[in-house]
KOLFI-48609 format. One line per 5 residues: for each residue z, x, y of N, C-alpha, C. Coordinates in pm, whole numbers, plus 50000, padded with zeros to 5 digits. Layout:
% residues N
Z:X:Y:Z:X:Y:Z:X:Y; ...
END
This chain:
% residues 88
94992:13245:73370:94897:13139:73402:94781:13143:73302; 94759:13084:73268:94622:13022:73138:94508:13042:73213; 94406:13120:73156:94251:13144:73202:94189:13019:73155; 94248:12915:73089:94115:12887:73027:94186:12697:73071; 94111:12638:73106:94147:12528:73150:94240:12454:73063
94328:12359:73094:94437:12235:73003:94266:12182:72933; 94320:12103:72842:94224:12038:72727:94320:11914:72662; 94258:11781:72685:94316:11685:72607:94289:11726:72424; 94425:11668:72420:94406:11648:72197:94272:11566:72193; 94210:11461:72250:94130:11396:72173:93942:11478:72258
93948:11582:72351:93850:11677:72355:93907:11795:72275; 94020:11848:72256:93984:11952:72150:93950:11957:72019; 93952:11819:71999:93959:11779:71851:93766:11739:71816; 93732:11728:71928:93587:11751:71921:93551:11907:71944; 93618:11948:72026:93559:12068:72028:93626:12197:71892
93707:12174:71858:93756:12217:71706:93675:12178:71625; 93620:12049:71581:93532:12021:71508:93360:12078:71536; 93325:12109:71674:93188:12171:71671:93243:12327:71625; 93353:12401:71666:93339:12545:71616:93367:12551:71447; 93454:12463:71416:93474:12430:71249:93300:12422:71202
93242:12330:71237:93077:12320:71189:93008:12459:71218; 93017:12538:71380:92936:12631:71384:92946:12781:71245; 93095:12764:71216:93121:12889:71185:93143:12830:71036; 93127:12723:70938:93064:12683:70832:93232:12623:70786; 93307:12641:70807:93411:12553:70763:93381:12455:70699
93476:12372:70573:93454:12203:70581:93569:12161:70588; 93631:12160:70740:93725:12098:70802:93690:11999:70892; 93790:11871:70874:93743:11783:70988:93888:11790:71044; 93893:11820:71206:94027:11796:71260:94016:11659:71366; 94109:11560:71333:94098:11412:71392:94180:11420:71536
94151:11342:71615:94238:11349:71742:94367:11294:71763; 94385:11225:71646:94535:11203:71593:94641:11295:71521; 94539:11377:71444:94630:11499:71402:94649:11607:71569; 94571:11599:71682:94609:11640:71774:94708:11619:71838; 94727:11468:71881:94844:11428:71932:94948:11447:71851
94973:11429:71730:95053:11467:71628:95129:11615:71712; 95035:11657:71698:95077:11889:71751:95109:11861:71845; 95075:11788:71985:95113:11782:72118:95225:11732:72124; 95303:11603:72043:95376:11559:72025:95520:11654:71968; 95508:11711:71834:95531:11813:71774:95585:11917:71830
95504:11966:71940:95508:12100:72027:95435:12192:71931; 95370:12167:71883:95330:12263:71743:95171:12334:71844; 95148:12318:71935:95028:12371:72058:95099:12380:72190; 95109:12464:72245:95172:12441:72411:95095:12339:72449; 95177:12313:72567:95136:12163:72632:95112:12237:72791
95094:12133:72823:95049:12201:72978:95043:12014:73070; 95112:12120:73193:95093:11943:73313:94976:11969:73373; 94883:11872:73381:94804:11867:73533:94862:11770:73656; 94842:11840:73722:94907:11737:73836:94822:11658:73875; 94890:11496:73915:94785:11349:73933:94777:11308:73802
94773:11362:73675:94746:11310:73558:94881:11242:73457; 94841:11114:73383:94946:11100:73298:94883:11151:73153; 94766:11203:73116:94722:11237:73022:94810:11355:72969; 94816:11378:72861:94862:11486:72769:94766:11608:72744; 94773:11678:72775:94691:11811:72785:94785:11898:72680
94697:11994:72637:94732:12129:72563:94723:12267:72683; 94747:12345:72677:94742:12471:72747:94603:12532:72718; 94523:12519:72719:94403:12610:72714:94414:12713:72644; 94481:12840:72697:94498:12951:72599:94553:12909:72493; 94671:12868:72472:94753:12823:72351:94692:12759:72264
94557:12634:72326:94490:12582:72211:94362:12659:72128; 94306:12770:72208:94241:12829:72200:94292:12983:72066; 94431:13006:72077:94502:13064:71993:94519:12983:71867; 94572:12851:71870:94543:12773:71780:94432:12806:71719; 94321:12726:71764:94217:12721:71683:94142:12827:71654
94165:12996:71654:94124:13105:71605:94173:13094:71501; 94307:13065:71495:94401:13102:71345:94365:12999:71252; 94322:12852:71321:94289:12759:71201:94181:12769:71164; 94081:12832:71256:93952:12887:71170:93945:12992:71042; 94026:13049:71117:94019:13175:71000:94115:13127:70892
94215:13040:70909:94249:13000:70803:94393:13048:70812; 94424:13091:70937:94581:13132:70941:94653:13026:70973; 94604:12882:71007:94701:12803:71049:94645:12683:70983; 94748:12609:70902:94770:12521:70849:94803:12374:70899; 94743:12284:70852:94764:12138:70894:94936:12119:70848
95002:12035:70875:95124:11991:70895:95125:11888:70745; 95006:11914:70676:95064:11840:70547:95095:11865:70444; 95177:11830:70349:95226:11905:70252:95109:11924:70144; 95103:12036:70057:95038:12038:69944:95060:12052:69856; 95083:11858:69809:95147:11845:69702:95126:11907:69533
94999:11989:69542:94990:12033:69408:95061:12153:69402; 95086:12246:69532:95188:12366:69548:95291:12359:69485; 95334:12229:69593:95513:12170:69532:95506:12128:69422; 95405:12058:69382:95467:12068:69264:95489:12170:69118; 95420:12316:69137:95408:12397:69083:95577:12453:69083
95648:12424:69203:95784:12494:69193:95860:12424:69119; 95850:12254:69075:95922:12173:68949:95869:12223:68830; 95795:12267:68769:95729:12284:68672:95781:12386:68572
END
């Protein structure tokens, strides 16, 4: 069971963005790249009951966004100057 309450993609994506600002990042995470992950499965999901909203798992998003702070977890987009270092 999750300590930490379900959280919609479009409140974590505010609240990702105040700890991104507190802790000096210059990341902006959008609430579309949220639903994106919820969609994805790329964040546990979680039901509330009565709700048709899409929730994340609390802990799970909360694991998330340690690792994308620190820089262990990566956006879902390619970086195309990487790839292209392996044609080269």
């Amino acid at each position: 069971m999750s300590t930490l309450a379900p959280i919609t993609p479009f409140y974590a994506a505010k609240v990702a963005n105040i700890r991104l600002a507190s802790e000096g990042v210059d990341k902006v995470v959008t609430p579309q790249m949220l639903y994106t992950y919820h969609k994805k499965g790329t964040i546990a999901s979680a039901e509330v009951v009565g709700s048709d909203k899409k929730y994340f798992d609390g802990d799970a998003f909360k694991t998330w966004l340690d690792s994308y702070v620190s820089g262990g977890a990566t956006s879902t987009r390619t970086n195309v100057e990487a790839l292209a270092l392996q044609y080269m």
